[in-house]
ZAVEXSE-243953 format. One record per residue: x, y, z of N, C-alpha, C in turn. Coordinates in steps of 0.2 Angstrom, whole numbers, plus 5000, padded with zeros to 4 digits. Each point is the difference from the previous one (the first is absolute). Example, Ala and Ser with C-alpha at 12.3 -4.5 7.8 and 13.67 -1.06 7.14 Angstrom:
BEGIN
506649725039499650065000500450065000499850054996500450065001499650055003
END
This chain:
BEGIN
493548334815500150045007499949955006500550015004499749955007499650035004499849955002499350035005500350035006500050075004500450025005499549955008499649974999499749975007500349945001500249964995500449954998500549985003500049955006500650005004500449994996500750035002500949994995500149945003500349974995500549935003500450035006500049955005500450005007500649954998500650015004500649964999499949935000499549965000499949945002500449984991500549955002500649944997499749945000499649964997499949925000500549984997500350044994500549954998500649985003500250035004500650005007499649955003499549975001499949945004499749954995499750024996499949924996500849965001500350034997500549954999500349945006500150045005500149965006499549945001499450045001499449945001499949974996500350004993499949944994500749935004500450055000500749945002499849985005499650025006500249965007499349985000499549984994499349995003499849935001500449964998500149935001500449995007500450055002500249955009499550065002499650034999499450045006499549955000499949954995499349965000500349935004500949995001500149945004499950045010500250064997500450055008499349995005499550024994499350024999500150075007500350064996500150075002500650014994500050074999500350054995500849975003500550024995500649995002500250085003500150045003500350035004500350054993500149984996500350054995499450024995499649975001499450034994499550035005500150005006499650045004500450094999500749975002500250075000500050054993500049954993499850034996499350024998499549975004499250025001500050095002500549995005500150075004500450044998500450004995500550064996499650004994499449954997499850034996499350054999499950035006499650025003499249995003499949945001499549975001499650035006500549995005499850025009500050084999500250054996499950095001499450024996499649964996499750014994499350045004499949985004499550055002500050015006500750015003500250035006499850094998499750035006500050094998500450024998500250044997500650054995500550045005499450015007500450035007500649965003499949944999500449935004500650004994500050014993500249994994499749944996499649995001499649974997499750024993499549944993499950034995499350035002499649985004499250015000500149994993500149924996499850004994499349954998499949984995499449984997499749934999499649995000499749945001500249954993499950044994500249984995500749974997500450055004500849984998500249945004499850005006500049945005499749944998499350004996499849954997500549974994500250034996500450004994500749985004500250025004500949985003499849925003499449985003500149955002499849944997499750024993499949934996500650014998500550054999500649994996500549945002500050035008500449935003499649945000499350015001499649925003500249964990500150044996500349964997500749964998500350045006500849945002499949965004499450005003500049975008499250055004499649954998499250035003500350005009500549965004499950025005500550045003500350054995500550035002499450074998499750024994499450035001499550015005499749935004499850035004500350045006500549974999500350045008500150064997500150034995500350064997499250035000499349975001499350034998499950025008500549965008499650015005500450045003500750004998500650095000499550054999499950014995499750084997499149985005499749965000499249995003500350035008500349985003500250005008500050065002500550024994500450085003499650054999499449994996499550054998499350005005500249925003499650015007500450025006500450014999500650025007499850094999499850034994500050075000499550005006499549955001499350035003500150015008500649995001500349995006500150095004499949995005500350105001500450015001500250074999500750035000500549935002499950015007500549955006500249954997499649964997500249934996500150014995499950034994500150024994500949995004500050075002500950015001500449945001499649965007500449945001500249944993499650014996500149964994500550034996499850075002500450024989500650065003500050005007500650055000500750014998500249944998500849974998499649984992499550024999500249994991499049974997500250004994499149974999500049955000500649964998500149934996499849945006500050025008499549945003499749964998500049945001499549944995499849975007499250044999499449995005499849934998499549965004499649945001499749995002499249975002499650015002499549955003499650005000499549945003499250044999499749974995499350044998499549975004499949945001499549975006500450015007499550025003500150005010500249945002500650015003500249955003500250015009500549965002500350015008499450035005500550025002499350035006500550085004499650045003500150074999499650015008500550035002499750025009500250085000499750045002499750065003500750025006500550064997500550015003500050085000500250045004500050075001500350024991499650044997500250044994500049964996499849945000500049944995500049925002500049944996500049935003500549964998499949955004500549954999499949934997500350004996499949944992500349945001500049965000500349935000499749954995500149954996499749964997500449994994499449944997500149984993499850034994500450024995499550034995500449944993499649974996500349944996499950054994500249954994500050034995500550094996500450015004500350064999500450014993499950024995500549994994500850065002500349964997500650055002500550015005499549985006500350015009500849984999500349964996500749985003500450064998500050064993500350045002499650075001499649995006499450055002500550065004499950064999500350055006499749995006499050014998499650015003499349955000499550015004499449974998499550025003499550024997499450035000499649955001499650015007499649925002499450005001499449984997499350005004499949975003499650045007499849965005499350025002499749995005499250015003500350065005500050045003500350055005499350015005500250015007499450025005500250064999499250025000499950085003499550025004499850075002499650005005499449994996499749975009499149964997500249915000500749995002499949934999500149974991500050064995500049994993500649984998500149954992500550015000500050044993500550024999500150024989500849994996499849944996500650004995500450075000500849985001500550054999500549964998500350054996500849974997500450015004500449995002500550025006501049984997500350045001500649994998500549975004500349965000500649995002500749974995500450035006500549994994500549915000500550004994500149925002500349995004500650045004500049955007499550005003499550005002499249955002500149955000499949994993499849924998500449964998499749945001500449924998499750014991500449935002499449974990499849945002499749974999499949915000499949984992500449964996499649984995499749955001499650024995499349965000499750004991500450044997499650004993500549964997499649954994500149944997499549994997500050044992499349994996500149964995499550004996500149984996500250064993499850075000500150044996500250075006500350024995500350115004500549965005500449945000500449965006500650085004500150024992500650055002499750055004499550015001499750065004500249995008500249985001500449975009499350035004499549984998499450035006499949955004500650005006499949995006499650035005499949975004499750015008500350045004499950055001500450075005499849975007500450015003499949975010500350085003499550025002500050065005500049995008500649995002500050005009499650085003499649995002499850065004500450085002500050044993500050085001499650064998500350045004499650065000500050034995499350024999500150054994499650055002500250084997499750075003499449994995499750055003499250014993500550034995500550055000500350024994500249974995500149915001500349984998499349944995499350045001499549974997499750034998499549964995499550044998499449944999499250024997499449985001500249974990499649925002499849994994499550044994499750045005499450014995500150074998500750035001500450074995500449934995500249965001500349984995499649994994499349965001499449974998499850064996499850065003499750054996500650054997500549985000500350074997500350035005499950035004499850075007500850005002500250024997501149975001500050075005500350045003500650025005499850114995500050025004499850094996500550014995499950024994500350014993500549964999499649924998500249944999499950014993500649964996500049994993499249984998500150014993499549954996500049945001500549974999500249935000499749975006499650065006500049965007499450005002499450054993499349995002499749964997500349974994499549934998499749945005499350005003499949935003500249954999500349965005500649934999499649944993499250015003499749934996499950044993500250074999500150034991500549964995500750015006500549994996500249935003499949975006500449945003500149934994499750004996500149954997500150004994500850045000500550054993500449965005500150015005500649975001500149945000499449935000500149965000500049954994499850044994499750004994500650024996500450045002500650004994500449955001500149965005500649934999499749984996499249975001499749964994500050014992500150085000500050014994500849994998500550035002500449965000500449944999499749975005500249914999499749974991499350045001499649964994500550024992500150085000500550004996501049964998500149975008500749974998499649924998499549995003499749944997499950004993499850064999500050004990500549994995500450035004500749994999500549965000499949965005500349935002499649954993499249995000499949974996500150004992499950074998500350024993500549965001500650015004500649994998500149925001499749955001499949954999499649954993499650084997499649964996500750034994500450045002500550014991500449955002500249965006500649975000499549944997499649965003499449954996500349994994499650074998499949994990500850005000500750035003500449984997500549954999499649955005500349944999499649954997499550044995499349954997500549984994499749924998500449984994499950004995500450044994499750034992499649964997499450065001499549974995499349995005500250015006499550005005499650065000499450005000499650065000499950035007500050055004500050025006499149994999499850005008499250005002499950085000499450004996499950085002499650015006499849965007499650025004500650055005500649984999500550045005499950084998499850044994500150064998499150015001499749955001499150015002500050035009500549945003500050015006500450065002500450034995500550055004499750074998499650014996499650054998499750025005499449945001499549995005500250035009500549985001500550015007500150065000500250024994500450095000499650045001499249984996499650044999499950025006500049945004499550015008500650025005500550004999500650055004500050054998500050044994499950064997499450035003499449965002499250045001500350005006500249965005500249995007500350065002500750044997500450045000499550075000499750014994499450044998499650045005499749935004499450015008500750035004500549985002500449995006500350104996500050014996500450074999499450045000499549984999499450055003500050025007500049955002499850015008500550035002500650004998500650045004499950054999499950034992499950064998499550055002499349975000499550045005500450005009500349975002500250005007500650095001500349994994500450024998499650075000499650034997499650054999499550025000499849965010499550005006499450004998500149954996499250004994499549935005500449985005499849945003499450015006499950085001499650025009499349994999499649974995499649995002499849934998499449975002500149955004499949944991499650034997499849944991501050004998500350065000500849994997500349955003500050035009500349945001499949945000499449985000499749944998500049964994500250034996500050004993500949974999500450065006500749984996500049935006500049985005499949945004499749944995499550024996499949944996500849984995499950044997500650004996500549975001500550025007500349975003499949934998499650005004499749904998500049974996499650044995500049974993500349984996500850045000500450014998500749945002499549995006500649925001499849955000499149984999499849974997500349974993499950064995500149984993500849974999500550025005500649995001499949935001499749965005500149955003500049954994499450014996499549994993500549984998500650064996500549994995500449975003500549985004500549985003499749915000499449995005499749934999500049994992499750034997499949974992500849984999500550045001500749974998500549955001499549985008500349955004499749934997499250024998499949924996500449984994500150064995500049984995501050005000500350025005500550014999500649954999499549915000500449955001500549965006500149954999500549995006500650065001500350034996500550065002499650045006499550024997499850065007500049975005499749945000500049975008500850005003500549994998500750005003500050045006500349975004500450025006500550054998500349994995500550054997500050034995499550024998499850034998499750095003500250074995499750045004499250005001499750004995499149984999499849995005500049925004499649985005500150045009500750064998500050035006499650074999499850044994499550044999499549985001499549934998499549994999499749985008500849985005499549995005500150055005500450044995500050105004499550015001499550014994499550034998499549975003500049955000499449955003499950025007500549985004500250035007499850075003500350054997499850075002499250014997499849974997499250014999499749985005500349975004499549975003499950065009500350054997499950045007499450055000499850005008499550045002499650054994500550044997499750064998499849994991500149955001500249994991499249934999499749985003499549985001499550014995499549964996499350054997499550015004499949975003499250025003500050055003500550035005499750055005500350074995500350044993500150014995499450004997499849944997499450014998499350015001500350015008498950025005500350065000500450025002500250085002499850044990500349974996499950044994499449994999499549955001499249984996499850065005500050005006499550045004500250084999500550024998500350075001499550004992500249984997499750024991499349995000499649975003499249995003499850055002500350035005499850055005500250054993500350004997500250074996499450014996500049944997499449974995499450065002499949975006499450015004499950095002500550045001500250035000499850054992500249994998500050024994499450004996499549965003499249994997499650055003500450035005499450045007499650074994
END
């Protein structure tokens, strides 16, 4: 019998866009941005609705089916995934938005492909009913087929105070400057957004610290009261797990083309089935952490403070053990995996690359769980 609390799968299709991102993922890493036809397939396969409200037509879907759809493509293409992880992440921040702004985004349809800027940027002046924004915000994933974008800034208010807000504007606003040229996630086109100075209403804003805590907009989905630092780093953790499984892949299938050009009579090395054991285990345990923590999200099991703590380590941990496997792969993988032309070395520096973001870090994961489960401890002995 199914569990009736159980979120139902939502229409989210990864496999309408694996395929495109597999074919074009090689001219996204020379473009270094998505080709234009695998963005639009990001967006018909319902990435940008997935947790748009149900009132806008949206799915208000699940953390868990998003986790799962996006390692499916970060397996054709980790950075067609991620842009496919900052579609569905965006738009679920765009819910937090009110009425006025919600509208502006989703009234002609859900499928908007929001963007964003999570560190404060530009600078923001104090205008009747709202301020005026102008600036740089770098780093943008996705921006080049962006509708909209969601921008952090510092905002004045009275008292001389100021407080982070996300602010919307739409893309006539802004320019792009490119500026990204990585060495891994190349296809992510996160460029530098250039804001010439406009207006934006307070309608068209909201307080980081409702997106931070949950506190989303009156009979706001489920999807919109998880704490950002519960689930933020699902979204960043499924290209890795993804990349790390086309990495398995890529190398399996190097190691049967090997043994089949080995000359009769030659005994294959068994460390290649030590080593590929070893990797799978630790992406299977990695999968295992990352499906939990969606699933508690998924079933508001996240509000108090040891849970969320607990799935935040997780997160981490989970991308740690990936990095683990994928490394082990690359050593033992021989000159093949190093190629340039090969797929391997374009996973392996997917993965490496997107690890290295803010939210996916061990240490401040790892004080936030030691001290929550201390304090429980402590608790617990009264």
């Amino acid at each position: 019998m199914s569990d009736p609390a159980a979120p139902q799968p939502g229409p989210l299709r990864p496999h309408e866009a694996s395929g495109p991102a597999a074919q074009h993922a090689r001219q996204a890493e020379r473009d270094c941005r998505l080709d234009p036809k695998v963005s639009e397939a990001l967006r018909d396969a319902g990435f940008a609705r997935h947790f748009v409200p149900a009132r806008w037509g949206g799915q208000e879907g699940s953390f868990l089916h998003c986790l799962e759809a996006v390692a499916e493509v970060s397996r054709a293409d980790p950075s067609a995934g991620w842009c496919a992880a900052i579609a569905a992440s965006l738009s679920r921040m765009a819910a937090f938005l009110p009425e006025e702004g919600q509208r502006t985004v989703w009234e002609h349809g859900p499928d908007a492909l929001v963007v964003g800027a999570l560190v404060p940027g530009g600078s923001a002046q104090a205008a009747p009913g709202g301020w005026l924004l102008g600036g740089r915000w770098p780093y943008v994933s996705g921006v080049h087929a962006s509708d909209a974008a969601l921008l952090a800034a510092q905002v004045p208010v009275t008292g001389g105070r100021k407080q982070v807000r996300f602010l919307l504007v739409p893309r006539s606003a802004y320019g792009i400057e490119r500026t990204w040229d990585t060495v891994g996630m190349r296809g992510t086109g996160s460029d530098t957004l250039v804001l010439d100075q406009v207006y934006v209403p307070v309608t068209h804003t909201f307080l980081l610290t409702e997106l931070a805590s949950g506190r989303g907009p009156g009979g706001a989905p489920a999807c919109l009261t998880v704490p950002l630092k519960n689930v933020s780093g699902l979204t960043f953790a499924a290209p890795v797990l993804g990349a790390v499984r086309g990495a398995l892949e890529a190398w399996s299938r190097a190691v049967v083309r090997k043994r089949a050009a080995a000359r009769p009579g030659q005994e294959p090395s068994v460390s290649a089935e030590l080593d590929l054991a070893r990797s799978t285990a630790q992406a299977d345990a990695a999968e295992l952490l990352l499906t939990r923590a969606a699933h508690d999200a998924d079933r508001l099991l996240l509000s108090d403070e040891w849970s969320g703590a607990r799935a935040q380590r997780d997160q981490v941990a989970a991308v740690d053990l990936l990095l683990d496997a994928a490394d082990r792969l690359q050593r033992t993988g021989g000159t093949g995996a190093q190629s340039v032309h090969g797929d391997f070395q374009r996973f392996w520096r997917d993965a490496r690359t997107a690890a290295g973001h803010a939210v996916l870090q061990w240490e401040p994961a790892a004080r936030r769980f030691g001290a929550a489960h201390l304090a429980r401890t402590a608790a617990d002995g009264k």
